[in-house]
N, C-alpha and C positions, 0 to 999 in steps of 0.2 A: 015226831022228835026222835023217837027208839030207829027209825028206817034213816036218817041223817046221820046220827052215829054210827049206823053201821056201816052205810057209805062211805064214812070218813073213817074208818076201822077199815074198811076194804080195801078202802086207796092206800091207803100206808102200810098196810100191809104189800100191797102190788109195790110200793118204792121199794121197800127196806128191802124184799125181796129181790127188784131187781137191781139194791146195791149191792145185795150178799152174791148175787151172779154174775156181776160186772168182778167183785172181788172173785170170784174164783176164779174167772178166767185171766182175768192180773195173775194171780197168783198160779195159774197153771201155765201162764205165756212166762212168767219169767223160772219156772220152775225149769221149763222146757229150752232157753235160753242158757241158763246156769247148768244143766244138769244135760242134755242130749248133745244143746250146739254151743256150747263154751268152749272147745277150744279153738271149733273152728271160729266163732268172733273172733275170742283174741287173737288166733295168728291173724286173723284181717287184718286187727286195729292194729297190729304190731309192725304188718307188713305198708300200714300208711306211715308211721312216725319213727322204724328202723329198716335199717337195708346194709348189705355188704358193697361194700366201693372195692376193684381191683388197685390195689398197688402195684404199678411198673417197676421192674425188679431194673438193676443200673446194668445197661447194654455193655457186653465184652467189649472188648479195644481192639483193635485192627494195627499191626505191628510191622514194623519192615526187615526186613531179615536179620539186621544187626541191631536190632531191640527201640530204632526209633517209631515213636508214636504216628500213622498212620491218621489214624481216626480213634475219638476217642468221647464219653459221655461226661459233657461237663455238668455240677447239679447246680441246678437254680432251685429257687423258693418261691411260694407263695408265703404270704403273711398276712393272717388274721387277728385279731384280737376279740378277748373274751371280757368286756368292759363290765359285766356282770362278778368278773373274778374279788375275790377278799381285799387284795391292793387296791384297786381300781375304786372300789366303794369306800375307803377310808382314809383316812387324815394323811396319809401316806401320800394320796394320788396330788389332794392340793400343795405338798412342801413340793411333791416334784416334778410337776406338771410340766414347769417355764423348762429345767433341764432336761426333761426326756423332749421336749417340742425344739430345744435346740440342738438336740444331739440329732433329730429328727431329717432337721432342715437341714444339717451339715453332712447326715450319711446320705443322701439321696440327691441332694442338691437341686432341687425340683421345686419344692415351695417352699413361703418365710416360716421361722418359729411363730409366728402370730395363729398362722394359718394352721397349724398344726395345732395347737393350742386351745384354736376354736373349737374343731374337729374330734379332738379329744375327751372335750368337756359337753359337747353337742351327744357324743357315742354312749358318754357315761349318764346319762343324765335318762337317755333311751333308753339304759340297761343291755345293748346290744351284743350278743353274745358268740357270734361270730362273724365280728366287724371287720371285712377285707380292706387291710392296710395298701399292700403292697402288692404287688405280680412280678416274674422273674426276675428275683435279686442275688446278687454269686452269692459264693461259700464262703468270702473273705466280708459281705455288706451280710448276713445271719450271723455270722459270728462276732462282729462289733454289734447287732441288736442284743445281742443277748448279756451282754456287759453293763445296759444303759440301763438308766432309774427305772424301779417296778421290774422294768421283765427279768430284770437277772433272780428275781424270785424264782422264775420256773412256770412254769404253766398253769399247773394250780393255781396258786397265790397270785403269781405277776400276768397270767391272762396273754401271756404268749403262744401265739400255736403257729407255727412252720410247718409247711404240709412241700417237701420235698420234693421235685422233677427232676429233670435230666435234657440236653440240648446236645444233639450231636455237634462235633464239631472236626475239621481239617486240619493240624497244625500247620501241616505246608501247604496247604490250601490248592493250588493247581496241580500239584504234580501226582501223578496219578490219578487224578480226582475221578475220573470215569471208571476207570478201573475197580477201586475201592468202592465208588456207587454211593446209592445213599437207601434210606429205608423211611417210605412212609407209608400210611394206613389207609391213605385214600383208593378207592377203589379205581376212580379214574385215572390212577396214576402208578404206575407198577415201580416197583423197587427195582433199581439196577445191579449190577458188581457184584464183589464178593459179599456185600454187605448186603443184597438177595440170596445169592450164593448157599451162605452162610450162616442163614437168618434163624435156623432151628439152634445153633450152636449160640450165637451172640443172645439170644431174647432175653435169655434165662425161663424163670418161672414166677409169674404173678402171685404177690400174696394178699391179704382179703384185709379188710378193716370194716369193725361195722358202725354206722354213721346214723345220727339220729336228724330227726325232722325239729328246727323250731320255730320260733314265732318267723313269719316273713318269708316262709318256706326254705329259710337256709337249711345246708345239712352240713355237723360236726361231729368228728368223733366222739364215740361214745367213751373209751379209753385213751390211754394213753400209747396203750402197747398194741399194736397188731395182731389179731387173730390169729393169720397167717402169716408169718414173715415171708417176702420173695426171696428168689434165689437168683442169685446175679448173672450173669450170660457169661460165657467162656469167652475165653481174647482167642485169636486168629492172627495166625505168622505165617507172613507171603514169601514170595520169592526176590520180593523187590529188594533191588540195593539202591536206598538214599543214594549216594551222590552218585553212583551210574544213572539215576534215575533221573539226577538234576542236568547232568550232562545231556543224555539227548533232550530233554526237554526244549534245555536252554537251544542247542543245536538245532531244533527243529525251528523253533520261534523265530530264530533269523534267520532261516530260509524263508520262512511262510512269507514273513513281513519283507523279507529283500522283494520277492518276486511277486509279491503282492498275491500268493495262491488263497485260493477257496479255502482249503484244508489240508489234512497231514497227517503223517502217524509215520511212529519208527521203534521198533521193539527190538531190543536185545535180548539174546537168547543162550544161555550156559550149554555146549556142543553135545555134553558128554550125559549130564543129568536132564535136559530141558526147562530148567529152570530159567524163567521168565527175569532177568535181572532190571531191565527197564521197559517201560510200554508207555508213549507218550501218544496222545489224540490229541492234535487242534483244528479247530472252528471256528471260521472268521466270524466274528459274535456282528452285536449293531453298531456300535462302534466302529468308528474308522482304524485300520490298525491293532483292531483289538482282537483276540483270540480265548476260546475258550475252549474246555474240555468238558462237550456237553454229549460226545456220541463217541463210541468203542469202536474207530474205523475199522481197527485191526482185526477184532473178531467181526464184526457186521457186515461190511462193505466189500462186496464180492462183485466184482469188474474183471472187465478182458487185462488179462495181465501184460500182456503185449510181449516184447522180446526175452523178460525173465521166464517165459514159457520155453526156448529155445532151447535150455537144458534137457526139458524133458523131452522134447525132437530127438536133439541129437544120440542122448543116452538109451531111447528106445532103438532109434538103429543100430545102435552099437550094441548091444544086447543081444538083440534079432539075428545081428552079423552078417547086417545089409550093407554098411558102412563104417568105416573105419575114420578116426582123425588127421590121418594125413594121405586119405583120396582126396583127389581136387574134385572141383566144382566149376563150372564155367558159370560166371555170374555176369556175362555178357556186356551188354552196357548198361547195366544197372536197371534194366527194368522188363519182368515177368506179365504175359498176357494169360491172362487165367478164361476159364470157360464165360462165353456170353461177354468176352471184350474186356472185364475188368482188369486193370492194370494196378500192380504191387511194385514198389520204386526201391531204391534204398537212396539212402542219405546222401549215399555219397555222389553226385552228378557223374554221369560216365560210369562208373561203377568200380569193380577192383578186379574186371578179367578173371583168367583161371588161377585159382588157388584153392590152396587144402582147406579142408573141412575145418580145419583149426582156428586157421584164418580166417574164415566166412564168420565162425563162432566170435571170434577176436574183433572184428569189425560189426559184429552185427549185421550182415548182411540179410535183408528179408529173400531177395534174390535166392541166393545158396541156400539158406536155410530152406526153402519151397523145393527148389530143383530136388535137392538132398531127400526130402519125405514123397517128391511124386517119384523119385527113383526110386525107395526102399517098398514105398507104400501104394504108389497108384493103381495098381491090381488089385490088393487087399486092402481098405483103407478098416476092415474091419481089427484086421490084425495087429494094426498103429494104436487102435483103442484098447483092446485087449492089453496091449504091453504096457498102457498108461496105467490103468486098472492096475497091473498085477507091482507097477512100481508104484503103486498106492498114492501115485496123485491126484486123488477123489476122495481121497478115502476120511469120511468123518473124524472130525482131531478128540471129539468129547471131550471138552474143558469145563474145568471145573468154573469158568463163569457161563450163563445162559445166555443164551442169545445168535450160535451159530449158525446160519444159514443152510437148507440142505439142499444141497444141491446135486443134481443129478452127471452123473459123466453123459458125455455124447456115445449116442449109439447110431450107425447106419440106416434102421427102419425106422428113425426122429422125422416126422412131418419137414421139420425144418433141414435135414441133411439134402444136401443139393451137389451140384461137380467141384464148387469151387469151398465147399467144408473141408478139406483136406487140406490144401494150402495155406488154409487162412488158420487153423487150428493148429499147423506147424508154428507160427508163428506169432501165437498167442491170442486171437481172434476167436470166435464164434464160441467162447467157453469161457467159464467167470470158474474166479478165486478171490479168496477173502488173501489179504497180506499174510495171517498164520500161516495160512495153507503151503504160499508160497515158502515163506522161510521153514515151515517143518521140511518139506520138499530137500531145500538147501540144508538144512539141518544134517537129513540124515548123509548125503555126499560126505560134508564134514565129519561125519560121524562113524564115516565106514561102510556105511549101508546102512546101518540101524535107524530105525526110522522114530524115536521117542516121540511121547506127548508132553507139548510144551501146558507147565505145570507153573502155578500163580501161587497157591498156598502148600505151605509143607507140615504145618501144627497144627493142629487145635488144643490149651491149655484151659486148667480153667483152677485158678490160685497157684500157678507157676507147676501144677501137676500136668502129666502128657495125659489127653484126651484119646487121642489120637496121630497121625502122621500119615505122611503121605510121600511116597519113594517115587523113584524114575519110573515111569510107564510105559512100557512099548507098545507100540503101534503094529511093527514091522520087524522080526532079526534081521534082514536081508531086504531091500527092496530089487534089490541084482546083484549080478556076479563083481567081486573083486573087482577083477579085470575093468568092468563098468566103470564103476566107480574111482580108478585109478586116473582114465581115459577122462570122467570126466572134470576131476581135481585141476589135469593137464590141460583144460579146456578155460576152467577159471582164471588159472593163475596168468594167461596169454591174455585174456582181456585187459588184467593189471598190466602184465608186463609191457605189450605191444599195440592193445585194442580201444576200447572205445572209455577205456576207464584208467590210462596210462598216468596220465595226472596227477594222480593218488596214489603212486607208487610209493612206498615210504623205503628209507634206508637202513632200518633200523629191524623191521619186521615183515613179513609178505601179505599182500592181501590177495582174496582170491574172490570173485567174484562175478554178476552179471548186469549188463544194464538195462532198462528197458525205458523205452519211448512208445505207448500207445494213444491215438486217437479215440477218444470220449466217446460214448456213444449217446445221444442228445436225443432219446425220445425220439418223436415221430419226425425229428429232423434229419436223424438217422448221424452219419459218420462227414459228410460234406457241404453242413449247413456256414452260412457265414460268420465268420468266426468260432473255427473249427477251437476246441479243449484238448489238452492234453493232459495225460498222465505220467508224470516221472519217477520211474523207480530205479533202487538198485538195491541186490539181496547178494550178501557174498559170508565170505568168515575170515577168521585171522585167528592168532598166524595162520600163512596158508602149509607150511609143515607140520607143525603141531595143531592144529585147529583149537582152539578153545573158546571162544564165543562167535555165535552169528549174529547176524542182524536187518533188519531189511529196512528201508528207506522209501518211502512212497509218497507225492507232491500230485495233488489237483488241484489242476487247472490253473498251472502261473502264470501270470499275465507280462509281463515286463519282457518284450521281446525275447523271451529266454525258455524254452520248455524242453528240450533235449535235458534225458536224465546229466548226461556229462556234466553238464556247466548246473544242473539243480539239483538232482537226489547226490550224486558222487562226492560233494562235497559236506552235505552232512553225515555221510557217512563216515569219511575222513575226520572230522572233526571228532566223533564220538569215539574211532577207532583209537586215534591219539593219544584222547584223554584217555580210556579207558587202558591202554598200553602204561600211561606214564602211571597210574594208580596201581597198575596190577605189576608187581616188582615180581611175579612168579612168570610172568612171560617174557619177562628180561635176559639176554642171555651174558651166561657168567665171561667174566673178566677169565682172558688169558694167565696163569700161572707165569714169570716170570725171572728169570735167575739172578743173585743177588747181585751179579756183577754187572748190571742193564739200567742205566742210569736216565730217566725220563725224562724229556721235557715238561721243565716244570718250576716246583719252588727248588729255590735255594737252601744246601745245607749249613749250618752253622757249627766252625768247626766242632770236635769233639771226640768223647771215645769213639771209634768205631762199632764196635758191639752193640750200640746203644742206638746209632743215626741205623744198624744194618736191620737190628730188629722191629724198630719205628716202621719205617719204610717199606720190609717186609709188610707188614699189618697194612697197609695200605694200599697194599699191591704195585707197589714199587720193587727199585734196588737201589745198589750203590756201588759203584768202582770196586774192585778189589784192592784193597789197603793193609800194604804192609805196616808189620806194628800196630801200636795199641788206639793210636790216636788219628783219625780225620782230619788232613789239614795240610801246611806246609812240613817241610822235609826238616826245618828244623827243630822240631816239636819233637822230635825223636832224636835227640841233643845225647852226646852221651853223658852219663852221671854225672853228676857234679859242677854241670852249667846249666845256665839261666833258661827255663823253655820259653818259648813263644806262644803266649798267650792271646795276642791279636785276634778279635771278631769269636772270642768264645765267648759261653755262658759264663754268669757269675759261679755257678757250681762245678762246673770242670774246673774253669783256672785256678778255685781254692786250690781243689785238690790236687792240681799237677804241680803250683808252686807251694804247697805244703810237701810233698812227696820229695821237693830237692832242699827240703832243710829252709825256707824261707818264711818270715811272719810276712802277713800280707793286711792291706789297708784298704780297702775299694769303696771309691769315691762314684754316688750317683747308680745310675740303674739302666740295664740293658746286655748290650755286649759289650765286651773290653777294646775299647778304643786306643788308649795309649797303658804302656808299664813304663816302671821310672827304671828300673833295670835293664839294659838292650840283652838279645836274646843272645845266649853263646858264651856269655861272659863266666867266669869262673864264680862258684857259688859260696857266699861269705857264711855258715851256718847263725841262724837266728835272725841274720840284714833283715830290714821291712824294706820289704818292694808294695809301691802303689802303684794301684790300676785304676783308671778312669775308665767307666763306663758311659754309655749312652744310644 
């Protein structure tokens, strides 16, 4: 019995003991919990049920030189609701359930009040605490939510919560669209334009909010207030002019669609600063007739430029002082046999015989233009390259959009240089240019020599403070002598006046210019597959005196029996020159000075004092006869004292005053000019008579 008890004395004691060591190790595992690794749990549990969300700070605006909106971030909303909120759970939510589910149904117009209603009373019932109402809704549909039953409580109480975005958007939507670019986040997909460009200045800076974990895995703020507030992105002010911009646009779009062309691009360009004033890209989209601006031809798209390369021929020999503008050329019967049989034609059938260099220029002859560079250059064709280099027609433009091609000039130990690179490079073949290129090219001609870099943005602001700015850039002070560039001015303004671009001659202003017609070059079909492509251009400036804007004009691949620049690029050229003339009143030139006594063709004067019709008229760059005495008009107006004047086809205010001055009260019947007086003129003057005048 005593050996039983002790056993059972033994055993209980082995439990109790090993509860008291189950409990200290409890009691050392949470000792060791709370006191060594407590914080690192909590930031665990902290880092499962809170977290920092980025706030997107509102993207800069993109601006046009005269302050119109470009591109710009509209805000949209999301909209949650906290049905958990103090309204939402109280007597409140049943008086106004039916009115917030109809204000509901009428801001959105998407579902009935019924449906809403369910929806509401389904959320509340779940207690759900950040219950997504709504996705992208404007600034004008969050600001009517916030007026309607419960939520105009406020967050708190009425369990409103608007969680803010933003949506780029286009106001003019085509016109410069490529240009301007767009910005997203996708990796597969790069950001274009200035709105690449420019993307450190527009972002702004992110700021933080921190959001908590709850039931259902949603995540809500934790506050009401941001962490971090963001800081908004700076605006960016281009070079672009609104309505120059609208003009070529438009101007381009009905060439494309006349000639039924592939694509297109036409940039205007300020002579003096390089300022970029218009840049239009079109794209025959899928659509039949339809065009888009989805590719930056003008910076990108680097092609044989064809006959606008003939500038830089001719201006290299003249430089060299191989050739001069008015040596002739024998341009035979219109067709050159080049090394290994290739035959060079020009347009014209037969050709245009000997003439000067001017001429060949003025007609575009490929003929002359070839003869002209194997004369200067067929010894040294290393020397032709050189002079192209040193007039910086290779030379990288570095714009401030990405995307420029690099391309290399030709050199003589090129694998591909061969007997017939020389001929074909005079006249615009075996060597690619992007359209910039070309018209910086033409730029600097226009400009003197000066060779600037054509320039897109000039600001960056950021709360209407200057950022930054951005001045005229040179490339070049000089790209050649004077003289060159004299020589070559005299070269453009012949194609306007006499050559292949005569058509476009305007009477008002000069144009100066070049045209070109190049054969496509089609991949492994090469230059004489069936159904050969063309390219139409033409790069010139105006006025061709004063230069003040360039511009170039480039058409691929028109199909409508029509691809010769003359009859496709030369006219939208013209068309933008026009407008751009009739807009710009500083290129107008002034009205002749006139002497008063030069009386125009024109309106009619109505008699009166003289003094008064001579100074009118002046102001409008008029005259008038010289007129003896005080008054405009017949010979009897000038009566002597004391008889009746002749008031016939005057104003009501002259003839008060002329028959007040001879002592007469006067009656005037009706409105206009004086038709009949009851007094006949000349008569002897009664002091006080009332004389009536009929007007009309």
């Amino acid at each position: 019995m005593a050996e039983k008890k002790h056993d059972i004395l033994t055993r209980s004691y082995l439990v109790f003991a090993g509860f008291i060591l189950f409990a200290l190790v409890i009691l050392g595992r949470v000792t060791q919990l709370q006191m060594i690794e407590g914080e690192y749990w909590k930031s665990k549990a902290d880092s499962l049920t809170l977290k920092y969300n980025n706030i997107n700070p509102v993207r800069g605006n993109i601006y046009a030189a005269d302050g119109s909106l470009l591109a710009t971030s509209i805000p949209r909303y999301i909209v949650h609701l906290d049905m958990g909120a103090p309204a939402m759970q109280s007597d409140l939510f049943k008086e106004k359930v039916d009115s917030l589910s109809k204000g509901l149904s009428s801001l959105f117009k998407d579902q009935s009040a019924a449906y809403y209603k369910q929806l509401l009373w389904q959320k509340r019932r779940n207690r759900e605490r950040y219950f997504l109402l709504k996705r992208n809704i404007s600034y004008q549909e969050q600001k009517a939510l916030k007026t309607f039953p419960i939520f105009r409580l406020g967050k708190n109480k009425g369990g409103l919560i608007l969680e803010q975005m933003s949506r780029r958007e286009l106001p003019f939507k085509l016109l410069a669209a490529r240009t301007i670019g767009y910005k997203v986040d996708n990796a597969d997909v790069k950001s274009v334009g200035i709105e690449r460009a420019f993307d450190s200045d527009l972002r702004g800076t992110k700021g933080k909010r921190l959001m908590q974990r709850i039931a259902g895995g949603v995540w809500k703020p934790v506050n009401s207030e941001n962490e971090i507030e963001p800081r908004d992105g700076s605006d960016v002010i281009t070079t672009i002019d609104l309505n120059l911009q609208d003009v070529a646009e438009n101007a381009l779009m009905e060439a494309l669609v006349a000639h039924n062309a592939r694509m297109g691009c036409a940039v205007l360009m300020e002579v003096a600063t390089g300022h970029v004033k218009a840049i239009a890209n079109l794209r025959k989209g899928k659509e039949e007739g339809k065009y888009d601006e989805d590719l930056n031809l003008a910076i990108l798209q680097a092609t044989e430029p064809g006959s606008t390369f003939k500038l830089a021929t001719m201006m290299a020999a003249i430089e060299d002082g191989l050739f001069d503008v008015e040596d002739s050329v024998d341009t035979h019967g219109g067709v050159v046999t080049l090394a290994g049989g290739k035959q060079i034609r020009d347009s014209h059938d037969g050709g245009y015989g000997r003439i000067t260099a001017k001429k060949s220029f003025a007609h575009s002859s490929n003929v002359g233009t070839i003869r002209i560079a194997q004369r200067a250059y067929s010894k040294d064709p290393k020397r032709f390259l050189e002079r192209l280099n040193a007039m910086h027609v290779y030379s990288p433009l570095g714009l401030q959009i990405p995307g420029e091609p690099n391309i290399a000039p030709r050199r003589t130990d090129d694998k591909l240089w061969s007997a017939v690179s020389l001929p074909m490079l005079s006249i615009g073949y075996e060597t690619r240019l992007t359209p910039l290129q070309i018209l910086t090219f033409y730029n600097a001609v226009a400009n003197g020599g000066k060779m600037v870099r054509p320039l897109f943005v000039k600001e960056v602001r950021n709360k209407g403070q200057l950022i930054r700015s951005y001045g005229t850039e040179v490339i070049a002070e000089k790209i050649c002598s004077d003289r060159t560039i004299a020589k070559a001015k005299e070269l453009l303004v012949e194609v306007v006046e006499s050559g292949t671009a005569k058509h476009i001659k305007h009477n008002q202003y000069g144009i100066a210019g070049k045209t070109g017609t190049a054969v496509m070059h089609q991949g492994d079909s090469g230059y004489t597959s069936a159904g050969k492509k063309y390219q139409a251009s033409f790069c010139g400036y105006f006025p061709a005196d004063k230069p003040r804007y360039s511009c170039i004009v480039v058409i691929y691949a028109p199909s409508n029996n029509a691809y010769y620049a003359a009859s496709v690029a030369c006219p939208v050229f013209k068309n933008i020159a026009d407008k751009v003339y009739a807009l710009d009143t500083e290129m107008h030139k002034p009205l002749p000075e006139l002497p008063d006594t030069v009386l125009l063709a024109g309106p009619v004067l109505k008699p009166g004092r003289s003094s008064t019709a001579a100074l009118s008229t002046r102001m409008l760059g008029m005259g008038i006869p010289a007129v003896e005495g005080e008054w405009l008009g017949r010979e009897s107006r000038n009566a002597k004292p004391g008889s009746v004047p002749d008031v016939a086809g005057m104003g009501l205010r002259d003839a008060i005053y002329l028959l007040e001055q001879s002592g007469l009260q006067v009656k005037p019947i009706g409105r206009g000019a004086v038709r009949r007086q009851s007094l006949k003129p000349g008569t002897p003057v009664l002091k006080g008579s009332l004389i009536t005048i009929e007007l009309g």
